[in-house]
C-alpha positions, -999 to 999 in steps of 0.1 A, spaced: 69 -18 -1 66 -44 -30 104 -34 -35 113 -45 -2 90 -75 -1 113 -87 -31 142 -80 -17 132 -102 20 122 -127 -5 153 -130 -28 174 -132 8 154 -159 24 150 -180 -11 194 -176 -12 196 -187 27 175 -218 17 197 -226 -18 222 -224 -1 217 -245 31 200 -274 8 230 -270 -18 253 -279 11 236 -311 20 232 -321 -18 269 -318 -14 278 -337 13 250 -364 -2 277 -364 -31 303 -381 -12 283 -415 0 301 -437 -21 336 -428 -7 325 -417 34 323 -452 51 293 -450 72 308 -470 101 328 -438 104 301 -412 97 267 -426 101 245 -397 84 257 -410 53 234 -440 56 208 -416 51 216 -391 28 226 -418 0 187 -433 9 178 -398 -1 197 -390 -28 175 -392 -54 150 -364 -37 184 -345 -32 191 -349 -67 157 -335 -80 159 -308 -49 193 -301 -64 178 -294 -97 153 -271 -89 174 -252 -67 196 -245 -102 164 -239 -120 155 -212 -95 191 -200 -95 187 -185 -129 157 -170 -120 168 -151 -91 204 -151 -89 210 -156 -128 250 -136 -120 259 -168 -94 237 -193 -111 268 -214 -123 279 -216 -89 245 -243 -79 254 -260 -114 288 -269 -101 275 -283 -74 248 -302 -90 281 -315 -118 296 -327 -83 272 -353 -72 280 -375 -110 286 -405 -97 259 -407 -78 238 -393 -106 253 -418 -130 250 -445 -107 213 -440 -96 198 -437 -130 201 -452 -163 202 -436 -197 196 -458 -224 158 -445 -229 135 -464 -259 159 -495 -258 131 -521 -254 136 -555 -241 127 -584 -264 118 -622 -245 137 -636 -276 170 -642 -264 194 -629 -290 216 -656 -309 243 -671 -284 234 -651 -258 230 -668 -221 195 -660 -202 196 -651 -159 169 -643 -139 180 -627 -104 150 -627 -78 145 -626 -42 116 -649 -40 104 -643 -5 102 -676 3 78 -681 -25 55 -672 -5 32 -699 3 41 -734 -5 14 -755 14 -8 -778 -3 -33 -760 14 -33 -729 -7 -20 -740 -39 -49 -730 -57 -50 -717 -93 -40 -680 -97 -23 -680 -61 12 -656 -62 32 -688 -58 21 -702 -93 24 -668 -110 60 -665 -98 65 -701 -110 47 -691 -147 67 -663 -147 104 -682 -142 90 -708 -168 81 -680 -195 114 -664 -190 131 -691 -206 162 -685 -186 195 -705 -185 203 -695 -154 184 -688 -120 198 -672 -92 174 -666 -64 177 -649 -28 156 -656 3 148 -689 -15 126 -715 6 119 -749 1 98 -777 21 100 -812 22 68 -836 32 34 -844 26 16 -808 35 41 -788 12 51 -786 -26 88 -788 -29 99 -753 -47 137 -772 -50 122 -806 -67 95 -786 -91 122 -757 -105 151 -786 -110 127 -814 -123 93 -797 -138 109 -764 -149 141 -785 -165 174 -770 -143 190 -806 -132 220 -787 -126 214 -771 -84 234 -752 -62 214 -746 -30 227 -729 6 209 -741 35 212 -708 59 187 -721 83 164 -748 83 131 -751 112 98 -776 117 68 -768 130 49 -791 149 21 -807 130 43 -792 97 69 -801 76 108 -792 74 115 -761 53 149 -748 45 160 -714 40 187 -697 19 198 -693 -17 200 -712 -47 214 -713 -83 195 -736 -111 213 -738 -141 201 -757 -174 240 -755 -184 264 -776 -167 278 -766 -132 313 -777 -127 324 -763 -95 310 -747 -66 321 -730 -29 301 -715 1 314 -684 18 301 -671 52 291 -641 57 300 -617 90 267 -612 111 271 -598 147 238 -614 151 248 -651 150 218 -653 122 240 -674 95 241 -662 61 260 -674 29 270 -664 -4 283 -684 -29 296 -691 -63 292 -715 -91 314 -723 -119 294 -729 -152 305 -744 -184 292 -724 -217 302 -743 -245 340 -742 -243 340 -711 -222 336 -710 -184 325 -683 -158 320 -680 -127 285 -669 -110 285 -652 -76 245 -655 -57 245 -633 -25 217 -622 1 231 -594 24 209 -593 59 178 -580 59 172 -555 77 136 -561 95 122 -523 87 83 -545 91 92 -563 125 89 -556 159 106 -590 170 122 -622 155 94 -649 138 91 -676 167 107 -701 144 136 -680 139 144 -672 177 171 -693 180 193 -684 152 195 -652 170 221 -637 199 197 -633 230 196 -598 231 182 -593 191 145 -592 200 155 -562 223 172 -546 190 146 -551 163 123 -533 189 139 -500 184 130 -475 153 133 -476 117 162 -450 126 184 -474 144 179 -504 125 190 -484 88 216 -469 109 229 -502 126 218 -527 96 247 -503 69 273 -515 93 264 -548 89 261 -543 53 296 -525 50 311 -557 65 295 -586 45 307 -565 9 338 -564 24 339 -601 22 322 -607 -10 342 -577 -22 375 -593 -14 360 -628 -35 353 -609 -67 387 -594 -64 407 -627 -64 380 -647 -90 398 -653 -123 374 -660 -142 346 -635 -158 318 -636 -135 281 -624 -132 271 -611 -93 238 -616 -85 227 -602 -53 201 -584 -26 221 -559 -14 197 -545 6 216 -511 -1 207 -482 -25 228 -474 -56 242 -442 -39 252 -461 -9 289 -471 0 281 -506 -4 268 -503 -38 304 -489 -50 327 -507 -27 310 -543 -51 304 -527 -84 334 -507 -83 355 -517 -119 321 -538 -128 293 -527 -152 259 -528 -141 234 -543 -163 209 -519 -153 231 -490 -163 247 -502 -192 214 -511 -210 184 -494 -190 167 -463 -185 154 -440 -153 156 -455 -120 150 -493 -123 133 -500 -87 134 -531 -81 120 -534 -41 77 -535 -42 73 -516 -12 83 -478 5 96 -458 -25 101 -464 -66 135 -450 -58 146 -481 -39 168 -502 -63 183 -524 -42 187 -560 -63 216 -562 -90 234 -574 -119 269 -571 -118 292 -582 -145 332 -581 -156 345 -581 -185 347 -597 -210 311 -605 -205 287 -580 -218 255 -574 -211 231 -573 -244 196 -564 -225 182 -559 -191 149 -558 -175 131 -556 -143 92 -569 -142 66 -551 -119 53 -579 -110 36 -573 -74 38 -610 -62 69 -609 -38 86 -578 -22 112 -577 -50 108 -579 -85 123 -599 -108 154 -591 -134 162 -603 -167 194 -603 -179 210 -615 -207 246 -613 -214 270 -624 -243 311 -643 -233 332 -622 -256 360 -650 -272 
């Protein structure tokens, strides 16, 4: 009976290796399978990293219970590598010094979330908004390239554009207005992204991105000079995705095609599902920008997309990732829904290296904040 009891056992546990091993499998092939052409591939690369760890305990188990085929669920685990190599970093004990080394350039990537809160009203000592500002004035950065960056203008707000670039020492700006809005009885405040650069900007563009929304959205690039070196940095936001909303912010209404509100009704489901499409087509564009810059460049971005996703390798693909080349596990880097979710980046050609990276905890906006800094090679 126990015999037999085994032997049910041993079947069933093989059925379920075998069906999971097939999905770790076909997880393996997001960065090459356009999701506009097979849309479960949105999802499996958002799940990769519980495939992955599936994936190794089904090999674990293999050599427990089917130790004569075992090498069989290796291979398949061995077929997922770039994912694997492109979801975690392995560069463990290399700490991160705030000392910038000698000749190195300093750039802190963030999406700010608007910074929060900018009225006069709440800046009180110890609010999020002044911790966020501490923390880009401790950094001692060169550079600052921030995403969902807000600014106000007016008695009843402080201006985050005039405090960074005249305070915190950056005279040299670069800021994309994607949207600007009043509120009666308020103040203007404009909406987009933004470069602040201690070293001298010499040239600059604004691209547009697609957005079958009619919600306008740039990216852009920056031409810096670094002593008798240039290179070019590339700042890009690509569309949120409104997981948290049930319908556009009144102030925001009109940017939108009529029928939106309708759409960010529908489920978490739909909107990953439709959202990757967008996605898709906006790295498109920035991909075919990187392709013809000439100069080395650092991309800076929200990507809104997971390391395993198509997007991911259709913008880093002949790039090093900071994150990669320097760090260790899985670098998170979004505050909210899973550790696994790293979804802000550093991307960087040669002959540009990157000498250490880092990504703070800090829990002030959804994102958290990366330190890079990178050596020019002459």
């Amino acid at each position: 009976m126990a015999f037999f009891a085994v032997a049910v056992f041993r079947k069933f546990a093989g059925v379920v290796c075998i069906g999971f091993s097939a999905v770790y499998a076909l997880s393996a092939l997001t960065p090459f399978v356009n999701p506009v052409r097979f849309w479960p591939m949105t999802f499996l690369s958002l799940a990769f990293p519980l495939l992955l760890a599936g994936m190794i305990g089904v090999c674990l188990l293999s050599l427990l219970l089917f130790k004569k085929y075992s090498w069989l669920f290796f291979l398949v685990l061995a077929c997922g590598y770039t994912n694997i190599h492109s979801v975690w970093g392995f560069h463990p004990g290399k700490s991160f010094t705030m000392e910038k080394p000698a000749g190195s350039i300093r750039i802190v990537s963030w999406n700010v979330n608007e910074f929060l809160n900018a009225a006069i009203a709440y800046d009180t000592p110890g609010n999020p908004r002044r911790q966020m500002l501490a923390f880009i004035q401790q950094s001692n950065a060169d550079i600052l390239c921030f995403q969902d960056f807000a600014t106000a203008t007016g008695k009843k707000f402080r201006s985050n554009l005039h405090y960074i670039r005249d305070s915190l020492h950056y005279p040299y700006t670069a800021f994309v207005n994607n949207f600007s809005f009043g509120i009666e009885g308020y103040d203007l405040q404009q909406n987009g992204i933004v470069i602040f650069s201690r070293l001298p900007i010499v040239d600059s563009a604004v691209i547009p991105l697609p957005n079958p929304e009619h919600f306008k959205e740039d990216f852009q690039w920056v031409t810096i000079q670094a002593r008798q070196q240039q290179f070019r940095l590339i700042n890009a936001h690509l569309r949120s995705m409104n997981l948290h909303s049930s319908q556009a912010m009144p102030v925001e209404s009109h940017f939108y095609k009529p029928d939106t509100t309708l759409f960010l009704q529908k489920s978490t489901f739909a909107k990953l599902r439709y959202f990757d499409k967008v996605h898709v087509a906006q790295a498109a564009r920035i991909s075919a920008v990187l392709d013809t810059t000439g100069l080395p460049f650092v991309f800076c971005g929200d990507l809104n997309a997971v390391p395993s996703s198509y997007v991911y390798h259709m913008l880093s693909s002949r790039l090093q990732d900071a994150f990669l080349k320097t760090g260790f596990g899985l670098g998170g880097t979004y505050d909210s829904i899973s550790p696994t979710l790293r979804i802000d980046v550093m991307l960087i050609r040669h002959p540009i290296q990157p000498l250490q990276h880092k990504t703070f905890p800090l829990h002030l906006s959804d994102h958290y904040p990366s330190i890079c800094d990178i050596w020019i090679k002459e």
